[in-house]
N, C-alpha and C positions, 0 to 999 in steps of 0.2 A: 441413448444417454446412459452414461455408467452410473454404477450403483457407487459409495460407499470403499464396498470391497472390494470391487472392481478396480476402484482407483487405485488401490493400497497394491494391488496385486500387479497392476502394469507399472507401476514404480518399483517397488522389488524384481521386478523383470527385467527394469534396466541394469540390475546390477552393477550401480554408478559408482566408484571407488571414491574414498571421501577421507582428505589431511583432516584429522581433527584429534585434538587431544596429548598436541607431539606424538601422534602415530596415524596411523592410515589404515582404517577399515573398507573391506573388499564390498562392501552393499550400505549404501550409505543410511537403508531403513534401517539397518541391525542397528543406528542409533538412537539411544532412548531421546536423546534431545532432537533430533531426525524425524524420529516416528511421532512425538506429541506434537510437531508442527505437519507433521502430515494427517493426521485424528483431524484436525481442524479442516483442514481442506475437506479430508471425507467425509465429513458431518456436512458440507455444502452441497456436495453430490446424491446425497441422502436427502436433502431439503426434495432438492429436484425431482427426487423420483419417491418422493411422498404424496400422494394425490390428494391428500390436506394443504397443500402450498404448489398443487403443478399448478394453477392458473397463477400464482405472481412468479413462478421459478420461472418460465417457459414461454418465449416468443414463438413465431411462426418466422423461421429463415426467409427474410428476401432473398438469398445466392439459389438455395435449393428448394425451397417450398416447403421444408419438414419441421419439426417441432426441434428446439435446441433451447438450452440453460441461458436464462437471461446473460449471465456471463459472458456467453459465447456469442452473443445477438451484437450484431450493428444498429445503435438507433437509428430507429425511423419516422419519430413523430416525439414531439414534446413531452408526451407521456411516457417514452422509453424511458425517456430521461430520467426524468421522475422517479418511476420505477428502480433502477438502478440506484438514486439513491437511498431509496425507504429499503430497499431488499437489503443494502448492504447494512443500514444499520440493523433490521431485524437479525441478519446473520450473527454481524457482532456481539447483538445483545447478549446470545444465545451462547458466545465462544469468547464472551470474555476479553477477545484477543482478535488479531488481524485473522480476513478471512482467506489472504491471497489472492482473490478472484478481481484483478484490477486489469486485464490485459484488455479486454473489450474496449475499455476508454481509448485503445490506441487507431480502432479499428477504421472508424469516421474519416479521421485525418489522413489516415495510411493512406485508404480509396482516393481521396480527394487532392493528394499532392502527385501522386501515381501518376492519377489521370492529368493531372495538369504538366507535368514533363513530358507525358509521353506528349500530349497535344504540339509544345513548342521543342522537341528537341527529338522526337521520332523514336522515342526507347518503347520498350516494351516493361514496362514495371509495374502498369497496372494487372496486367494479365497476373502474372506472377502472385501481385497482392491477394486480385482474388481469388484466386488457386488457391493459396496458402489458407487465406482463411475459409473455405469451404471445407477444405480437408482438417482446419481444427473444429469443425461446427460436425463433420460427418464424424471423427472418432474421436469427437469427447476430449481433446486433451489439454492439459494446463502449461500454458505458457508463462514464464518468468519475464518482466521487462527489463531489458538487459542495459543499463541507461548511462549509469555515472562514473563517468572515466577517473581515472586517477589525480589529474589535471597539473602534478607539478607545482611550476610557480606558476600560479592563479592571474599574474597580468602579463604574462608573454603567450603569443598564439600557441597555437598545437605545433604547426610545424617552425619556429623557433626553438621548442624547450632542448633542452640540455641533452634528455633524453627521447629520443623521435618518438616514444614508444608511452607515453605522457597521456598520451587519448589514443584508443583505439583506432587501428590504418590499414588500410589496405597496402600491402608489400609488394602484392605479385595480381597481374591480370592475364588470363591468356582466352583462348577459344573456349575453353570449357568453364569457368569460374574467375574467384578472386580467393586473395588469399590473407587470411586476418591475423595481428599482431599487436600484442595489447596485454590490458584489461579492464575489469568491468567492475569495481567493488560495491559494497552496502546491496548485493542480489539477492531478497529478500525472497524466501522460497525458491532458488536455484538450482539444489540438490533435491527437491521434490516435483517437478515439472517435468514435464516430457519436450520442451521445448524453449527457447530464447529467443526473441524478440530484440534483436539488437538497434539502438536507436540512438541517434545522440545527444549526446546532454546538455548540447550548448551551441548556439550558431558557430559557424567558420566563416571564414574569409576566403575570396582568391589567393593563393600561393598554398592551401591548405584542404585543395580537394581531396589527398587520401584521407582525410581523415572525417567525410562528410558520408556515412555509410550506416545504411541500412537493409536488416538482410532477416532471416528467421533460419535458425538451428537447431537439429534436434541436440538435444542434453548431452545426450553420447558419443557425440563428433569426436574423432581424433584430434589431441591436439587441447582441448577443452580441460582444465585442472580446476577442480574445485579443492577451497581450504575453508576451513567453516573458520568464523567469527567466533569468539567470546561472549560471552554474556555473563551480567553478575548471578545467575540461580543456574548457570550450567552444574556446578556441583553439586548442586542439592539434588538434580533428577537422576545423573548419574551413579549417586548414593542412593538412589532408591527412595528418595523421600517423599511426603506425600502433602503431610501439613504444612511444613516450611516450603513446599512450592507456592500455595495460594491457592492457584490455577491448576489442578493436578493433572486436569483432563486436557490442555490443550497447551501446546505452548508456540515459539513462534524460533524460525531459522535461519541466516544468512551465510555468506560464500564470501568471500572475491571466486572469482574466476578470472585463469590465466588463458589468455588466448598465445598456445606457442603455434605457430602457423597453421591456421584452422582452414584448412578448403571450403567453400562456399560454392555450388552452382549458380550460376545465373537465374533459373530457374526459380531461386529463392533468393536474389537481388533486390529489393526495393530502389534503393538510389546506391547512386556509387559516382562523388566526385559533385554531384551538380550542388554546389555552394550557395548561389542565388536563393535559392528555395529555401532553405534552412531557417532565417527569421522567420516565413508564415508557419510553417509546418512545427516546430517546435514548442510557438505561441500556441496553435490550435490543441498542439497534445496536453499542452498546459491547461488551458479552458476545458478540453475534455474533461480532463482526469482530474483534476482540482473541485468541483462540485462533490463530488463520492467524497473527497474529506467529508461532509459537511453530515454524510449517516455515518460513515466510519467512525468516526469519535464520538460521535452523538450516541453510535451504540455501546463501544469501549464506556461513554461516562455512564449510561446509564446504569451498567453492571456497576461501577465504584460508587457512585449518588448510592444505590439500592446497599452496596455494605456498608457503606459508611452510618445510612440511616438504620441498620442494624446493628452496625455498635453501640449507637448511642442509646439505640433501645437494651442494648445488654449491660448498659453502664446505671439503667435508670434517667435516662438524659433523655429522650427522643420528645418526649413536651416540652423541655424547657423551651422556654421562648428565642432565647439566643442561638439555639440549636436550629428550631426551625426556622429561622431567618438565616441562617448561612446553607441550609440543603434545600431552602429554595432558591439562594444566590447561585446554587450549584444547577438546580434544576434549571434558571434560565438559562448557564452558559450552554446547557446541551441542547435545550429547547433552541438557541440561537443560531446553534453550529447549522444542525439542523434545518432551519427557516432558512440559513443564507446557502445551501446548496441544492433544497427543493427552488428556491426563488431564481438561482443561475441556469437550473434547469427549466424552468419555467417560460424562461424570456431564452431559451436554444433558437435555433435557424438551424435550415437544412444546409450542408455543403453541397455543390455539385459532384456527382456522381461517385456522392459518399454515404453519409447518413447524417445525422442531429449533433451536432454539439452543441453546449453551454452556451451566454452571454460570456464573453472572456472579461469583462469587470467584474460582474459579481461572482464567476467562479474565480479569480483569484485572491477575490476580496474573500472569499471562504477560506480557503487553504488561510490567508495573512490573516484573518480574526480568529481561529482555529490554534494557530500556530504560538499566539498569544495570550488566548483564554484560557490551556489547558495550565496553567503553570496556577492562576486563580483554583481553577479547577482543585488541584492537588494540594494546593497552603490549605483549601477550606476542608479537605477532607482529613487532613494530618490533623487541623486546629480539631476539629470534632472528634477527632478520633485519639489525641492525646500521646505522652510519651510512649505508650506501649507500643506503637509501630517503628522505635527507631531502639526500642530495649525488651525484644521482645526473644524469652529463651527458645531453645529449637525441642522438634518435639523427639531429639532422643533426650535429653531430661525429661520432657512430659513419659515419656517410656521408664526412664530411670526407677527399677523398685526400690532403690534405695532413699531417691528424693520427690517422684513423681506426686505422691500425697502431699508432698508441701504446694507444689505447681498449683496441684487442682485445686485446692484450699486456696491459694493467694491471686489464682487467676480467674476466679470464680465470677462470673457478672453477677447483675441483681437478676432478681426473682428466680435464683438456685440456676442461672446459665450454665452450663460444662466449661471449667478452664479450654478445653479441647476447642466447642463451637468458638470460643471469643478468638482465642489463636488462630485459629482456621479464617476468620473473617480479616483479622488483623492482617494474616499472611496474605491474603487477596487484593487488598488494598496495599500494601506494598508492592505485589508482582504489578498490579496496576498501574500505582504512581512512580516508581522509578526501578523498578525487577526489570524481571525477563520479558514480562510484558506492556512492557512503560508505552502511556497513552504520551506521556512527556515526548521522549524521543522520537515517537513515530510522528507526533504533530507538527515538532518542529522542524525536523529535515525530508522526513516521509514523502513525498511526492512534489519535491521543490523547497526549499528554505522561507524563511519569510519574508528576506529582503531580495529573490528573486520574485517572490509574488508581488512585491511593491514597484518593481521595477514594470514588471508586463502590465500591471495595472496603473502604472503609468501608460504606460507607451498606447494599450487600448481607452482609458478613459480622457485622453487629451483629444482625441479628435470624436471623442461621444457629445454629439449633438448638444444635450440639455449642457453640457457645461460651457459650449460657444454661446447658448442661450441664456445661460447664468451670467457667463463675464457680460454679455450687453445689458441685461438688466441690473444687476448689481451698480453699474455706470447711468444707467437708467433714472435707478429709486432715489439718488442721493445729489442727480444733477449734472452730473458729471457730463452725460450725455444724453440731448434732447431728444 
C-alpha cells in the first residue's frame, strides 16, 4: 500500500503531457492547479497507512488474501458498505473537498455482469475483470472512472448522431484488441490516475453495439489527450494566492480526454458490443456508487456548517436565535444525506459472483435528495454569512501598505477577530458553495443528474414490493377494494 509520496512520485513518473492554460505543460504535476488536486488524493493514501485509521482504511482482499485500502476492496458484506460510506465522508471532512477514491463502487457490478456474459454468450471477460482488479489491489493504483460521453443531440441514439463519434466506439477489432474513438468529458481526477476505467453512460440499443464498451487503460496510452477544464479560482492558485483560495491545501481537477484511436487488448476488454446487458449493469453502477454521495457531501457540508458557524461567531451572531436555527437547518440536511446512504447501504444484497451493492431505491434516492438539498444548503450559509462573501476584497489589498490598515480596521469581527481570519473563513465558504470546490456542482451532476436518479428510481421502486402492497391497501382502507 503506497505512502502519500509514493503516490505523488508514481504520477510525476507518468510524465502525462497536459492542454491547460492555451499551452501545454510536459508533466501535468508541474501544475499548481494539478498538484493541489493531487495533495488530496495523497492525504487519502496517508489515511491508509496511518495506523491510527488502518483498521477503517484497510480490508482483507477476497482476489488475494492481503490487506488493500478500502478504496481498492470489493464489498463483501453489508458492513463494507457501510464503511465506504462513513470513510468517505470522514476523508472529506478532512479535505474540504472531493476525495477521488470512487472507482471501487464500480467493482461489484463489473464482476457480476462479466460473469453473467461469459455464462450465456462464452466470452472471457470475467477473467479479464478480475485480473484487472487484483493487479489495481496489488500496486496501489488510482483509477479515474471514465463515464460521460459527449452525447450530441441528447434524443437521437449513438449510432444515428450526425457525428458517429458522439459516444465513445469501438472502430477497429482484430485478433489482438479493439480500437477506441471518441471521448469522455467532466473526468474528474483524469490527469492524476494511473488508470481509466472506461464505462458507459448510458444504455444502447441493437443497431449500437460499437458503442456498448467497457474496457480499463492505463493514463499513458497512445492516442489518449487530456485538456484540463476551467474553473472559477484557477487564477487565483496560479497567482499564487493563498487566502482568496479558501481551501489553500487541496483543490480539485477535471479533463476531457480525447480518445484518437486508442488500442485496447482484449486482455483488458470487459464488454465489447453486447447491448442486452447495458440496462442491468448501468442501473447496478448507479446503486453502487450513488449511496458514497450520501458521506461525500455529508462530509464537503460538514466543513461549510463548521465556517459558516465560525463566521457568525466572528460577527458576534453565533447565539442569536435565528442563527442557530438556520445551522441546525443546515446540520439536518447533512445529518440526512448522511442517513439516506448509510440506510442504501444498510439494506445492500450480495451479486453473484460479484460483491455487495446498495438497495437501488434508497441509493438513488440519496444522490436525488442530495442533489436538491445542497442548494438549501448554500442559501443558509450565504443568509448567515452575509454580503461579505459575494463583496469580499482579495488579499493583495489586505497585503497593500498603502491601504491594508483600512482592510484590517474595517474587516475586523467582534471580539478584536483579524480582518485576515474573517476573510480566510469567508474565502472557504465560497470555494465551498460555488468556487473551485463547489459542493453545488458536484451534487448536482456528480455521479448522475437528478432526474436520472428519479428515473432509475422509478424503474427500481415500481416493482418494490411494499408499493404493490400500498396500492392494494390504499384501495383496501377507503373501500374501494374488499
Amino acid at each position: 500500500m503506497r505512502t502519500g509520496s509514493e503516490y505523488l512520485q508514481s504520477i510525476r513518473e507518468m510524465n502525462l503531457p497536459l492542454y491547460i492554460d492555451g499551452g501545454k505543460v510536459d508533466n501535468a504535476l508541474d501544475h499548481p492547479a494539478v498538484r493541489a488536486a493531487a495533495e488530496a488524493v495523497a492525504f487519502t493514501f496517508d489515511l491508509v497507512s496511518d495506523e491510527r485509521c488502518r483498521d477503517m482504511m484497510t480490508r482483507t482482499s477476497h482476489l488475494t488474501g492481503e490487506p488493500v485500502p478500502i478504496f481498492q476492496h470489493v464489498p463483501q458484506s453489508v458492513d463494507d458498505l457501510v464503511a465506504k460510506v462513513k470513510v468517505t465522508r470522514f476523508c472529506n471532512r478532512r479535505l474540504g473537498i472531493c476525495s477521488f477514491r470512487c472507482i471501487q463502487n464500480a467493482y461489484a457490478p463489473l464482476l457480476y455482469i462479466t460473469a453473467k456474459v461469459d455464462a450465456e454468450r462464452g466470452t472471457s471477460y470475467h477473467r479479464h475483470a478480475v485480473n484487472w482488479i487484483r493487479y489495481m489491489q496489488e500496486n496501489d493504483f488510482l483509477a479515474c472512472p471514465a463515464i460521460t460521453d459527449p452525447k450530441g443531440h441528447r434524443k437521437i441514439r449513438a449510432c444515428d448522431q450526425p457525428d458517429p463519434d458522439m459516444y465513445l466506439r469501438v472502430v477497429k477489432k482484430d485478433s489482438e484488441g479493439i480500437v477506441l474513438r471518441g471521448a469522455k468529458l467532466h473526468q474528474t481526477g483524469a490527469a492524476i490516475s494511473h488508470e481509466k476505467l472506461v464505462l458507459p453512460c448510458t444504455t444502447h440499443r441493437r443497431g449500437s453495439e460499437d458503442y456498448a464498451v467497457a474496457c480499463a487503460i492505463p493514463t499513458t496510452t497512445p492516442g489518449l489527450i487530456h485538456i484540463s477544464v476551467r474553473h472559477s479560482q484557477d487564477d487565483r492558485r496560479v497567482e499564487g494566492a493563498e487566502i482568496d483560495l479558501g481551501n489553500f491545501r487541496y483543490g480539485v481537477h477535471e479533463c476531457v480526454v480525447i480518445f484518437d484511436d486508442v488500442f485496447v487488448p482484449w486482455e483488458r476488454v470487459f464488454l465489447c458490443g453486447e447491448v442486452d446487458y447495458l440496462d442491468e449493469f448501468v442501473g447496478l453502477f448507479g446503486s453502487s456508487h450513488r449511496p458514497t454521495t450520501g458521506g461525500c457531501k455529508a462530509g464537503w457540508a460538514d466543513v461549510l456548517i463548521a465556517a459558516t458557524q465560525l463566521v457568525a461567531r466572528y460577527h458576534g451572531l453565533e447565539d442569536a436565535s435565528h442563527v442557530r436555527d438556520k445551522l441546525l437547518d443546515m446540520m439536518a440536511i447533512s445529518e440526512t444525506m448522511y442517513s439516506c446512504g448509510v440506510a442504501a447501504a444498510m439494506h445492500g444484497y450480495e451479486l453473484p459472483n460479484g460483491g455487495y451493492v446498495a438497495d437501488p431505491v434508497l441509493a438513488n434516492n440519496t444522490k436525488y435528495y442530495a442533489s436538491r438539498a445542497v442548494f438549501d444548503l448554500i442559501r443558509l450559509a450565504e443568509d448567515i454569512t452575509g454580503g461579505i462573501l459575494a463583496c469580499c476584497p482579495s488579499e493583495k489589498e489586505l497585503r497593500n501598505p498603502e491601504i491594508g490598515h483600512y482592510l484590517e480596521r474595517f474587516f475586523k469581527g467582534a471580539h478584536d477577530v483579524p480582518a485576515e481570519h474573517r476573510i480566510r473563513m469567508v474565502r472557504l465558504i465560497e470555494n465551498i458553495s460555488w468556487g473551485l470546490g463547489s459542493i453545488l456542482h458536484s451534487a448536482t451532476h456528480g455521479g448522475g443528474s437528478g432526474q436520472a436518479c428519479k428515473m432509475e428510481l422509478f424503474e427500481f421502486s415500481r416493482h418494490a414490493p411494499h408499493r404493490a402492497e400500498a396500492m392494494e391497501y390504499a384501495q383496501r382502507l377507503c373501500g374501494v377494494m374488499q
